[in-house]
Z-matrix of the N, CA and C atoms (Angstrom, degrees):
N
C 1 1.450
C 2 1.527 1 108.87
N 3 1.463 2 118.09 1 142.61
C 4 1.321 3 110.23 2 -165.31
C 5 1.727 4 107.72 3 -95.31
N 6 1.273 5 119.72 4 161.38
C 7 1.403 6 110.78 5 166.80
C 8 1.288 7 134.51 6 -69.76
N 9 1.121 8 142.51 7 137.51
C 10 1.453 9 130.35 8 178.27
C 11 1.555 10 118.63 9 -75.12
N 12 1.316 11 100.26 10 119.73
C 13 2.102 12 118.25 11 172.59
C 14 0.990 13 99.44 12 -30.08
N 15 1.695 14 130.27 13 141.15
C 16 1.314 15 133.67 14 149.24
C 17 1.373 16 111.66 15 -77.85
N 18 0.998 17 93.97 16 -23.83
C 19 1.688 18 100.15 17 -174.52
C 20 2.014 19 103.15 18 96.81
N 21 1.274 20 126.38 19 12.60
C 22 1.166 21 124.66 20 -177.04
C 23 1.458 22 110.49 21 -132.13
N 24 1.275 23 135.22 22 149.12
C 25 1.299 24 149.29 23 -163.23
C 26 1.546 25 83.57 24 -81.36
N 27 1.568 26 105.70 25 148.31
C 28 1.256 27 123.45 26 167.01
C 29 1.458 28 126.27 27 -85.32
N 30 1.437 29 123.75 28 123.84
C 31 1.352 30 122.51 29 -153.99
C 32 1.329 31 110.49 30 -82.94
N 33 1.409 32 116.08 31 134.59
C 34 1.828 33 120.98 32 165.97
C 35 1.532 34 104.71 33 -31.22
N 36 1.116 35 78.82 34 153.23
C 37 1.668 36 105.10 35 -166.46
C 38 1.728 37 120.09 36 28.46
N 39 1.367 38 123.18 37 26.78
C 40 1.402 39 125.89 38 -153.75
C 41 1.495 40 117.89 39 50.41
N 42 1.179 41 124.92 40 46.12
C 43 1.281 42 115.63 41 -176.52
C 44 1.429 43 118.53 42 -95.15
N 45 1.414 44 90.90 43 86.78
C 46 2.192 45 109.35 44 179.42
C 47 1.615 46 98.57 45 -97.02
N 48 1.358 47 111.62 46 132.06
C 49 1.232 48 140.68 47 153.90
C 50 1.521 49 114.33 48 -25.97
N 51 1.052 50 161.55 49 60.28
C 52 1.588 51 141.24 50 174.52
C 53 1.739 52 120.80 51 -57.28
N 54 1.405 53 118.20 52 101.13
C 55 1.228 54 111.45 53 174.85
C 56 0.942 55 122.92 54 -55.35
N 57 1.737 56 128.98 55 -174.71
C 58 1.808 57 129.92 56 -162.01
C 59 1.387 58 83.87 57 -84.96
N 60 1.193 59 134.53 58 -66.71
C 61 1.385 60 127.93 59 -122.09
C 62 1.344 61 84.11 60 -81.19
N 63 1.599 62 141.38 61 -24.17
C 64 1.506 63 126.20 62 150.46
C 65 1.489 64 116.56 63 0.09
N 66 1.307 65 107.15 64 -93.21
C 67 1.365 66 157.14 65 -176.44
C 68 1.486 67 115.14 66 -68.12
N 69 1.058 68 125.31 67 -19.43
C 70 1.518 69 129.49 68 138.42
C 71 1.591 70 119.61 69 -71.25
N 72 1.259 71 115.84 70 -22.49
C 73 1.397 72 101.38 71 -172.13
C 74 1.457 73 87.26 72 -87.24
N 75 1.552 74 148.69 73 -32.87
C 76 1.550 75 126.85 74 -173.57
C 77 1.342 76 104.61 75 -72.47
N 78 1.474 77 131.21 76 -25.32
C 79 1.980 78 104.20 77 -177.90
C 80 1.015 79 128.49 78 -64.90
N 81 1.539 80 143.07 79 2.42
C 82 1.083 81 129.34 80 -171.44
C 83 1.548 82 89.48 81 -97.91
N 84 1.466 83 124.36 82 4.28
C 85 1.927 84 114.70 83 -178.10
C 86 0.886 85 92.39 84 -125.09
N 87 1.320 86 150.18 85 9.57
C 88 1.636 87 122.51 86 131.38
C 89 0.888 88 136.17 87 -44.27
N 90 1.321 89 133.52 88 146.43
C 91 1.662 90 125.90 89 171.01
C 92 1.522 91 105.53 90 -77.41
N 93 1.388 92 94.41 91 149.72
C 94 1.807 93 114.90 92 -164.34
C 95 1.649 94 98.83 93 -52.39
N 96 1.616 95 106.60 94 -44.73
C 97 1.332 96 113.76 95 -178.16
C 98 1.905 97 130.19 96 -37.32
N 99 1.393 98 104.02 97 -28.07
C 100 1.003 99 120.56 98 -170.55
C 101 1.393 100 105.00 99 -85.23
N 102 1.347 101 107.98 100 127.94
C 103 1.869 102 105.52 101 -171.39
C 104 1.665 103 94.39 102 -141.18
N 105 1.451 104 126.91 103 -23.36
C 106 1.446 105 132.59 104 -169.38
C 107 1.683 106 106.94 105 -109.93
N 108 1.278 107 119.44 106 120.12
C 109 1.929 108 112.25 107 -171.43
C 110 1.198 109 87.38 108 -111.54
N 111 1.576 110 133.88 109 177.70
C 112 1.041 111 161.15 110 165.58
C 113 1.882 112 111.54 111 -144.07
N 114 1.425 113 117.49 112 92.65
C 115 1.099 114 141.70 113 168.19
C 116 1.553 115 111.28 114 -70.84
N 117 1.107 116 121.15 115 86.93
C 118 1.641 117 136.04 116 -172.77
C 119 1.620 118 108.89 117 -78.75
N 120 1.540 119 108.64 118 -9.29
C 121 1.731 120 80.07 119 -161.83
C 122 1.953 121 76.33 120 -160.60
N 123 1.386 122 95.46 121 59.58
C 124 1.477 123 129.59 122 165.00
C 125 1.550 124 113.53 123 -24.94
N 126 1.353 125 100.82 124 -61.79
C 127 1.592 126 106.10 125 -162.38
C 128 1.469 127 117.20 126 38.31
N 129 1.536 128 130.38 127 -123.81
C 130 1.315 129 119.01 128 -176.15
C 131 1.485 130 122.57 129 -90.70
N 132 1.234 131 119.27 130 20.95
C 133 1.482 132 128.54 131 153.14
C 134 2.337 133 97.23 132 99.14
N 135 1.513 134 107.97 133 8.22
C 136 1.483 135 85.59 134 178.78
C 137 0.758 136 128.45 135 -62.49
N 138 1.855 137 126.83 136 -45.67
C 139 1.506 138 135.99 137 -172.72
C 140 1.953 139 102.22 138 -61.63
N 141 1.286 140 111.54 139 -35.76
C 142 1.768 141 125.07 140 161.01
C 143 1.489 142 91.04 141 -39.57
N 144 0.854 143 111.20 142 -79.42
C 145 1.881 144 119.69 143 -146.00
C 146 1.517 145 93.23 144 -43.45
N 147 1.547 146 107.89 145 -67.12
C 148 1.366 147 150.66 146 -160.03
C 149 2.062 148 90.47 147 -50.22
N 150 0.839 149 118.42 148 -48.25
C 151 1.459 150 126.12 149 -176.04
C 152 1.913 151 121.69 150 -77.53
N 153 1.490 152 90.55 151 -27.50
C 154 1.370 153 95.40 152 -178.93
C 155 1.611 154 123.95 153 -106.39
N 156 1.690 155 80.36 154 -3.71
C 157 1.806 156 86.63 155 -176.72
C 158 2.236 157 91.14 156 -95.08
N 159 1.097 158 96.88 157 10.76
C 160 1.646 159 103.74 158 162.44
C 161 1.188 160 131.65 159 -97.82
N 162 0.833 161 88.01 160 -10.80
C 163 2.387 162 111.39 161 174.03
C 164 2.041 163 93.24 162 117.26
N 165 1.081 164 124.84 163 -8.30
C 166 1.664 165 114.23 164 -141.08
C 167 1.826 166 76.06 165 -77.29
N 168 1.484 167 106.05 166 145.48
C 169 1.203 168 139.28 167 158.90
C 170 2.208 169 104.36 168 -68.84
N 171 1.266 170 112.47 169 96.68
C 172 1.724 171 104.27 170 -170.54
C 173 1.385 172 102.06 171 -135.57
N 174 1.630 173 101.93 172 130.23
C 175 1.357 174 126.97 173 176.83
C 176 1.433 175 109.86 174 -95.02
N 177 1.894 176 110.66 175 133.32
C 178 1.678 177 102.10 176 -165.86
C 179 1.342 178 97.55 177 -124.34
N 180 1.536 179 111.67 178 154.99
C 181 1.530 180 115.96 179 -178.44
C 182 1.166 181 89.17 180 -161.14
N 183 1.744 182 109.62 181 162.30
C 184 1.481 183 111.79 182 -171.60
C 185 1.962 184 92.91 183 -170.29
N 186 1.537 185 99.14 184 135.10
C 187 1.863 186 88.07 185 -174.67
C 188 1.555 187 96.01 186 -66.44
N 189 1.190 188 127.69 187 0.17
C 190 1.635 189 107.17 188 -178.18
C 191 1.844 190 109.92 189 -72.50
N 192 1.319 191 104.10 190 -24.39
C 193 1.720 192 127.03 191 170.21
C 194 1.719 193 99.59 192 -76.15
N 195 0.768 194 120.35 193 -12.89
C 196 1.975 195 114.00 194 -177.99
C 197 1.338 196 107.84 195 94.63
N 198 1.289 197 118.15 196 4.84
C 199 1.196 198 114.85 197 -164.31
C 200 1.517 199 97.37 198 -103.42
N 201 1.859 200 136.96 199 122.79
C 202 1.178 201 146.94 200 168.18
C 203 1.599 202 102.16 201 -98.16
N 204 1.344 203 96.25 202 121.78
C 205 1.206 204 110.36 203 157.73
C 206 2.010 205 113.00 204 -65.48
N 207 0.720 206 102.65 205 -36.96
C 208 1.446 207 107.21 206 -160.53
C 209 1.590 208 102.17 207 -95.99
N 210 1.755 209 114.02 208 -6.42
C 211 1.265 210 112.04 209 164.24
C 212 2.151 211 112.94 210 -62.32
N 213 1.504 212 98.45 211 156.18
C 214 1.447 213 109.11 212 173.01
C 215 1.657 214 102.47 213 -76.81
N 216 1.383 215 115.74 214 -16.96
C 217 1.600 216 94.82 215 -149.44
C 218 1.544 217 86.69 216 -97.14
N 219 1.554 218 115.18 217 6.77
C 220 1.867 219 93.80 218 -174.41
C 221 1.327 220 97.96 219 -114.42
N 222 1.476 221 125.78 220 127.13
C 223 1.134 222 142.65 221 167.60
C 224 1.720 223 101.22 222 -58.25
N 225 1.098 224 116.24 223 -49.06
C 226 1.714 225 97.57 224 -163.84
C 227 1.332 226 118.22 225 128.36
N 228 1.034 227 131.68 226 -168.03
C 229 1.764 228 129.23 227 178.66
C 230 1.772 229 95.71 228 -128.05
N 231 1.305 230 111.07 229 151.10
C 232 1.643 231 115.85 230 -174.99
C 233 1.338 232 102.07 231 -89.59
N 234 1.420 233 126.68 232 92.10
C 235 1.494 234 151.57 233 164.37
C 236 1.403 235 132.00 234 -127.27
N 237 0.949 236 95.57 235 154.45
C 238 1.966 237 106.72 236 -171.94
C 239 1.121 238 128.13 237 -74.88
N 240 1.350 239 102.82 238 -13.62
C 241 1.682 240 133.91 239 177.65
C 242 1.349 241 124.04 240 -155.20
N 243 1.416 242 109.26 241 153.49
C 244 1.205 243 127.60 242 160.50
C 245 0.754 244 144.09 243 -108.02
N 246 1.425 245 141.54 244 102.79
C 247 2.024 246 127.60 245 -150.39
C 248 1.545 247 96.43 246 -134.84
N 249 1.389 248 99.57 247 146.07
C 250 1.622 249 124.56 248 175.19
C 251 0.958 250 132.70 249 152.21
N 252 1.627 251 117.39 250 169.05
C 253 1.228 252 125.67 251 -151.75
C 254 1.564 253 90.59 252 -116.56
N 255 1.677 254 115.09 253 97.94
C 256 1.444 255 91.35 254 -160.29
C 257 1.940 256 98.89 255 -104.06
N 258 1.316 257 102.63 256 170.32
C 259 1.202 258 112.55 257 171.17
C 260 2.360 259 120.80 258 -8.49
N 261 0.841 260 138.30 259 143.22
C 262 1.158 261 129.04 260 -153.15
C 263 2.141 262 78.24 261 -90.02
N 264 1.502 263 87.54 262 -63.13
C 265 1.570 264 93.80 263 -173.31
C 266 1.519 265 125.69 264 -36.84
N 267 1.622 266 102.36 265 -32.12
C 268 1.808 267 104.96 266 -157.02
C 269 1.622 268 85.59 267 -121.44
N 270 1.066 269 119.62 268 31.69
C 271 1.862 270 131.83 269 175.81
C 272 1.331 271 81.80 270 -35.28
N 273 1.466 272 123.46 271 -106.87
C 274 1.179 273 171.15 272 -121.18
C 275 1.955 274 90.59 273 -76.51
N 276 1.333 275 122.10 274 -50.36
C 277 1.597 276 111.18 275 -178.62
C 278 1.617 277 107.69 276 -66.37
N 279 1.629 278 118.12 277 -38.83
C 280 1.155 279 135.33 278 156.13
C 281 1.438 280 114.93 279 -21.77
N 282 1.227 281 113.12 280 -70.48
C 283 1.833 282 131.12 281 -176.88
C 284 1.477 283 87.62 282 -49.08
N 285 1.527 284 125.67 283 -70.16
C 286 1.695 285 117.19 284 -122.07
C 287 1.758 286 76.97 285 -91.75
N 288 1.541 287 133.06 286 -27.84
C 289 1.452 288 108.80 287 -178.93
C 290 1.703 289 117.68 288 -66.51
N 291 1.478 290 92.46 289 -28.03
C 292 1.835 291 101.40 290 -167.37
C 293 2.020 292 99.28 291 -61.62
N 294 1.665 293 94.70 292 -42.87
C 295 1.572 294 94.89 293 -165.21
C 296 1.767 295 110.44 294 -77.26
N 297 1.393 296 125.94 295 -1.85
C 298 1.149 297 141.18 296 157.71
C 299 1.375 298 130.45 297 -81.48
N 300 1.881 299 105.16 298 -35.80
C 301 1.527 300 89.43 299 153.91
C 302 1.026 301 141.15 300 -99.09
N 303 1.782 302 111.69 301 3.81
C 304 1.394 303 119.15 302 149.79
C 305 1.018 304 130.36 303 -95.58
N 306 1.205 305 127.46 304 62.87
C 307 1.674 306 123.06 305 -158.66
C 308 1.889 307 104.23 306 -114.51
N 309 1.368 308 105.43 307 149.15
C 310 1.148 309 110.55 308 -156.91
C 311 1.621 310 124.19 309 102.62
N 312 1.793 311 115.80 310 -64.94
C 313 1.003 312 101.99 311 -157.13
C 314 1.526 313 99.11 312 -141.62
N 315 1.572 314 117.37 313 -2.72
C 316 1.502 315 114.91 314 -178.36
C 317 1.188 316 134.58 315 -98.49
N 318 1.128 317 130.67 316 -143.16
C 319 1.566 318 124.16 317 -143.42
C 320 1.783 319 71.08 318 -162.88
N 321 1.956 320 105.71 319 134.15
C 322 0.706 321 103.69 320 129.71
C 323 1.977 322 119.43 321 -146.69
N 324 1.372 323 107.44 322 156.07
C 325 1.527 324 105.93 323 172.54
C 326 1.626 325 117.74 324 -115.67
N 327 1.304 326 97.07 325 138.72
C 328 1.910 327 89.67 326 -173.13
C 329 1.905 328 100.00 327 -131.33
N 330 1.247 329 111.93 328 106.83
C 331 1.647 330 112.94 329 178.78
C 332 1.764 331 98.63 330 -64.79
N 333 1.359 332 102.97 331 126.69
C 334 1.665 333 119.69 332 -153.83
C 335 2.317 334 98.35 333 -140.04
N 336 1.110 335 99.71 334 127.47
C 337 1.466 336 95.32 335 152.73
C 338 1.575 337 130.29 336 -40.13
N 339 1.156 338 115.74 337 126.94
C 340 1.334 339 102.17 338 -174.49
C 341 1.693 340 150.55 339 -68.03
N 342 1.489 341 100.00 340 -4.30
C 343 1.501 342 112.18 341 127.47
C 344 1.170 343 138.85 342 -117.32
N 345 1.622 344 112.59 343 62.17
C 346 1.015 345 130.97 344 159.40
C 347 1.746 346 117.05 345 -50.56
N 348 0.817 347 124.72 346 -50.48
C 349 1.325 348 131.09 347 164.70
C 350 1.469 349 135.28 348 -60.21
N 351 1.212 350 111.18 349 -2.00
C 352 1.506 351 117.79 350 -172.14
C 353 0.997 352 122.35 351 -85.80
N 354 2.119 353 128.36 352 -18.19
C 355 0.782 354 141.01 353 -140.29
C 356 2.217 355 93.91 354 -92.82
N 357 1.139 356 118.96 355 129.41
C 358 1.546 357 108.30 356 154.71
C 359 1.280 358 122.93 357 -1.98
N 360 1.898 359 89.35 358 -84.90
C 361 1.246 360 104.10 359 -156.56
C 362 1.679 361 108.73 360 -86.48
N 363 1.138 362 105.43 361 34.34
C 364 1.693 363 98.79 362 158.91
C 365 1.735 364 103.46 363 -137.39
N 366 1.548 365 121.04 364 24.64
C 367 1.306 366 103.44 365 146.20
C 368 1.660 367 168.22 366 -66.02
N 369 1.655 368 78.42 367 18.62
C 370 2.097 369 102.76 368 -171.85
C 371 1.109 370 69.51 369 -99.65
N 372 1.506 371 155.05 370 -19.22
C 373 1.229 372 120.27 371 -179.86
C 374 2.207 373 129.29 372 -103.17
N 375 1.403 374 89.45 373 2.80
C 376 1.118 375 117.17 374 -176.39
C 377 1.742 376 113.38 375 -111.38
N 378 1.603 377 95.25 376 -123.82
C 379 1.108 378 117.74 377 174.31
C 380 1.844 379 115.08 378 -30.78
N 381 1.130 380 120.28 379 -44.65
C 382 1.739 381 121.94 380 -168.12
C 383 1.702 382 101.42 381 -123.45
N 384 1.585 383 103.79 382 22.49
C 385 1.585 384 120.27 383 161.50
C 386 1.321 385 113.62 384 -109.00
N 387 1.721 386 108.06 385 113.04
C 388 1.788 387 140.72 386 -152.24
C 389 2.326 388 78.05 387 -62.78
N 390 1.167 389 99.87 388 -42.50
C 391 1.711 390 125.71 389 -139.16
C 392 1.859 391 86.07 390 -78.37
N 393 0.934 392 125.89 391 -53.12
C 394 1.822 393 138.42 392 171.23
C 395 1.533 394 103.34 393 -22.33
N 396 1.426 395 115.97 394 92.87
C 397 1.515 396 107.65 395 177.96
C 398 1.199 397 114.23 396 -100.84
N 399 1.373 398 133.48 397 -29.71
C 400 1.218 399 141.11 398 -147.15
C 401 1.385 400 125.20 399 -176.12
N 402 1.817 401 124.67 400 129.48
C 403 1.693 402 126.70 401 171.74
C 404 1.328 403 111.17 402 -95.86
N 405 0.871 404 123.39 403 111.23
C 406 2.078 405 111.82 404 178.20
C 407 1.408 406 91.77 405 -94.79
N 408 0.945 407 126.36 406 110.29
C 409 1.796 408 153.58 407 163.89
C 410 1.396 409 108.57 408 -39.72
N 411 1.120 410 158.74 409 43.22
C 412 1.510 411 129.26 410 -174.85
C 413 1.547 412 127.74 411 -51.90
N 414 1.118 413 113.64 412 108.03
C 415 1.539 414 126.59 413 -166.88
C 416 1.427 415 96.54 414 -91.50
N 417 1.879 416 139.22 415 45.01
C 418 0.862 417 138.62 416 171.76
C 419 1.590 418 99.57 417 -158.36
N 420 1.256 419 117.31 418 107.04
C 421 1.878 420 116.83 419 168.45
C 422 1.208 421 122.67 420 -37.91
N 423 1.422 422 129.21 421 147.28
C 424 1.287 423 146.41 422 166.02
C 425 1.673 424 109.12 423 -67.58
N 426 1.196 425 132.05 424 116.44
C 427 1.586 426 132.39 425 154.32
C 428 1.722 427 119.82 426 -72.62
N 429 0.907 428 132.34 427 61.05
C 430 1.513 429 123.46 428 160.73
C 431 0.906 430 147.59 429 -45.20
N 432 1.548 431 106.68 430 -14.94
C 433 1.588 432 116.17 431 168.28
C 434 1.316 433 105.83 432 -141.56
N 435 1.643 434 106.21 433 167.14
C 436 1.837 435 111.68 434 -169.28
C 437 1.518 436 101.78 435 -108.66
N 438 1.235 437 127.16 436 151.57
C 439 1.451 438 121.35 437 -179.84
C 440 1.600 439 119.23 438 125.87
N 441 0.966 440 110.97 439 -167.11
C 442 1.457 441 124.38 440 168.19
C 443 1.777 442 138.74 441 -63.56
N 444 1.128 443 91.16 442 -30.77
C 445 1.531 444 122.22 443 172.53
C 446 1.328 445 113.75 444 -103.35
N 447 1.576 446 121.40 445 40.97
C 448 1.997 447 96.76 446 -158.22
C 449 1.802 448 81.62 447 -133.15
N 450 1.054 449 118.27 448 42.54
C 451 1.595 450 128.16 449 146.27
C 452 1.199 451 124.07 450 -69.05
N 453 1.179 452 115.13 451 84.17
C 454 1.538 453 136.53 452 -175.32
C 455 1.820 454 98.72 453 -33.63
N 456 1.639 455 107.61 454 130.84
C 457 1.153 456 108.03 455 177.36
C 458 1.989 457 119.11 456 -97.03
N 459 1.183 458 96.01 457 -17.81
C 460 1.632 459 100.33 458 -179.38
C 461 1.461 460 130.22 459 -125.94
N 462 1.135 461 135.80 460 146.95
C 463 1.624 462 138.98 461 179.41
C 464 1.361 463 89.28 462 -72.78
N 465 1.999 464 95.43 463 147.22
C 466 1.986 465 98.03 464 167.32
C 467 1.527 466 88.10 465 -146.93
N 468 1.029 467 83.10 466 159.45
C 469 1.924 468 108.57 467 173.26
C 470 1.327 469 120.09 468 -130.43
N 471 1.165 470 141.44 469 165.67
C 472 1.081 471 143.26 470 166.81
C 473 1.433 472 114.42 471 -95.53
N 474 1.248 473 134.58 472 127.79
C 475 1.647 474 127.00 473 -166.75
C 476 2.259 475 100.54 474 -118.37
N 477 1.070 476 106.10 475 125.56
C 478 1.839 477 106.72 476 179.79
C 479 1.202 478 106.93 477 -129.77
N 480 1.310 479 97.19 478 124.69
C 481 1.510 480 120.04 479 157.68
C 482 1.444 481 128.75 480 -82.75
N 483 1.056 482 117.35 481 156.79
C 484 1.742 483 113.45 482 -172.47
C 485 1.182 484 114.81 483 -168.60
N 486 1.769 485 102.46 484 119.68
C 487 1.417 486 102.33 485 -169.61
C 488 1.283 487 123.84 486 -65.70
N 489 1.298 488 119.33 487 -1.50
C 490 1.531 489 109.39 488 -156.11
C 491 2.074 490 93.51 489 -147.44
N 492 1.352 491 90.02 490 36.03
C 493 1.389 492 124.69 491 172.38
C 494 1.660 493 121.13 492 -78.66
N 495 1.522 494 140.71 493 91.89
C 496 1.088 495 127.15 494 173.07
C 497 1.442 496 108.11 495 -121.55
N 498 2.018 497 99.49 496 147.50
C 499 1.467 498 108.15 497 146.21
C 500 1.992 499 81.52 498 115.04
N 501 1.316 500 123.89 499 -174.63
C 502 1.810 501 105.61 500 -170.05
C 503 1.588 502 84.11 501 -76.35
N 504 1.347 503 92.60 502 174.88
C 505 1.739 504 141.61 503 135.39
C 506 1.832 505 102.09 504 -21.25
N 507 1.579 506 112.20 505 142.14
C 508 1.210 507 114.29 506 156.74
C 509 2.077 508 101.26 507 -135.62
N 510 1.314 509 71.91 508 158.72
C 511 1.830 510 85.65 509 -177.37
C 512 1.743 511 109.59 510 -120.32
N 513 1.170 512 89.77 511 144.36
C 514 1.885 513 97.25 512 -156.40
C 515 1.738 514 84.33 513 -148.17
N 516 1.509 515 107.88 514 166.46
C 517 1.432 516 120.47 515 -150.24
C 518 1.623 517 92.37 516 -158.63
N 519 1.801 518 108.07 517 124.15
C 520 1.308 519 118.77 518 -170.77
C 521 1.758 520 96.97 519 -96.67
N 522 1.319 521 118.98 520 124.76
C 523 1.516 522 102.25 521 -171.61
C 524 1.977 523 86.31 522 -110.99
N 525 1.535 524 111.21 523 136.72
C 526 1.559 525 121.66 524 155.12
C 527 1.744 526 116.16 525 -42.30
N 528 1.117 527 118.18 526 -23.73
C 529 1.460 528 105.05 527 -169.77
C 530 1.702 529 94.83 528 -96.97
N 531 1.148 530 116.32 529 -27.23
C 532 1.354 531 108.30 530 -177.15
C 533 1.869 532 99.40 531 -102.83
N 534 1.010 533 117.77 532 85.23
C 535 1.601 534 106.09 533 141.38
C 536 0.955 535 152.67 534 -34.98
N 537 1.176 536 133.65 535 155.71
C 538 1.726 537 134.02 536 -154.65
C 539 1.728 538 72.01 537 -125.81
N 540 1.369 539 121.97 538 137.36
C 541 1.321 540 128.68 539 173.65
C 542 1.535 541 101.40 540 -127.24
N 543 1.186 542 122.93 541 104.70
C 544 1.829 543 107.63 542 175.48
C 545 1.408 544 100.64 543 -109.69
N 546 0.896 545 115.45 544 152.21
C 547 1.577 546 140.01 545 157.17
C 548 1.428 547 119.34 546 -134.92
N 549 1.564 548 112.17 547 146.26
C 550 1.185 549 107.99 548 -170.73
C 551 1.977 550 103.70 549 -90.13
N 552 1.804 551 78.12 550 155.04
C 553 1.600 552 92.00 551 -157.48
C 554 1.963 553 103.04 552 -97.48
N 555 1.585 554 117.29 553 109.83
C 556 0.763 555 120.71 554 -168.37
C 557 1.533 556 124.01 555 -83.17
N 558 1.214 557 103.22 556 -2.06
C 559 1.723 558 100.43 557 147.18
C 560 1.176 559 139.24 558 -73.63
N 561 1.319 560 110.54 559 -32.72
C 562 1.533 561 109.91 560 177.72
C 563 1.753 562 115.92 561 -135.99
N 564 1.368 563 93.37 562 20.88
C 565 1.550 564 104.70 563 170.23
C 566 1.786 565 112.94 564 81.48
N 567 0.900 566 109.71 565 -17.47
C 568 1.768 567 133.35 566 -171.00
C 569 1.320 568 116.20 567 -66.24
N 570 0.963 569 131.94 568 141.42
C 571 1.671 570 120.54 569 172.54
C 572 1.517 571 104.09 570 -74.21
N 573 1.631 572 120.61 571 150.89
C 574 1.044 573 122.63 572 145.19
C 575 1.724 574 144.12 573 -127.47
N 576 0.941 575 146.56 574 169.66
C 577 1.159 576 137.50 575 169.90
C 578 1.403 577 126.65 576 -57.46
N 579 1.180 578 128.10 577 109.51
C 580 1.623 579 114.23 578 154.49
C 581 2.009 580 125.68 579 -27.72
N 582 0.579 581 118.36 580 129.33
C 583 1.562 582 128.57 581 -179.11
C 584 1.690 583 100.84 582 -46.22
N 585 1.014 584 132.03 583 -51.11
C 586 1.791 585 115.96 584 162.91
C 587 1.421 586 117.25 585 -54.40
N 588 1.257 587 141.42 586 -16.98
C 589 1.248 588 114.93 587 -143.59
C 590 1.625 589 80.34 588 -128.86
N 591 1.074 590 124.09 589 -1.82
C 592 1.475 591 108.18 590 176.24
C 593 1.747 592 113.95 591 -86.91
């Protein structure tokens, strides 16, 4: 089945905007543990903004900086996680590098179409993946463009891996009327929840 036209040219290097409330709706499913992110596929620094105005300590890189994620010669930044909305095309090389350079003990999140997972041939990374903890549903569309035409054409979710993850996958659902409110928690440096959203 084919996809439906937005009616808009597809941007170099996929470079779509991710708003906050994106990226607010995944912190409350991180593990607490995670205090250091590594934002691989940067672009104009929102999911950055969006992460640090939460207390998270976040390292940014973007190939428009020279910096390839998916290159061999870059080790990476020393963090607990990995979060992003990576390329639509290199989704999937994205996943298996993020879950290789955190392996053992990290966290990773990748903002994914919402059957991103359905496909066969990406079930080592799903279904018969030990590491597959969790789908956060967004029950509210993405806007990528401003204007007349900016009727979001696809469902996305957020998909996390976790090294130190047992037993299946659970699926959880971000609803617009209920917000994820974080603020950073000035006792122990940590993000926390607003009192609704926990």
């Amino acid at each position: 089945m084919s996809q439906r036209n937005s009616g808009y040219r597809r941007k170099v290097l996929d470079d779509y905007a991710t708003p906050a409330w994106v990226t607010q709706a995944l912190l409350p499913h991180l593990p607490a543990r995670v205090r250091t992110i590594w934002e691989p596929a940067a672009g104009r620094g929102q999911m950055v903004h969006a992460l640090k105005q939460a207390g998270y300590t976040v390292h940014a890189s973007d190939i428009s900086d020279g910096i390839d994620f998916l290159g061999e010669e870059f080790a990476g930044f020393d963090s607990e996680a990995i979060v992003t909305n990576p390329p639509y095309s290199k989704a999937q090389a994205f996943i298996e590098r993020a879950l290789h350079l955190t392996k053992s003990s990290g966290v990773v999140a990748m903002l994914l179409r919402c059957d991103y997972d359905h496909a066969a041939t990406r079930q080592h990374l799903f279904g018969q993946c030990p590491q597959f903890a969790k789908k956060l549903i967004l029950t509210k569309r993405i806007v990528c463009f401003a204007g007349p035409k900016a009727a979001p054409s696809f469902n996305h979710a957020w998909f996390i891996w976790n090294w130190k993850h047992h037993g299946p996958p659970s699926l959880a659902y971000w609803q617009p009327d209920l917000p994820a409110e974080i603020r950073p928690n000035t006792r122990n440096g940590r993000p926390s929840l607003s009192a609704h959203a926990r």
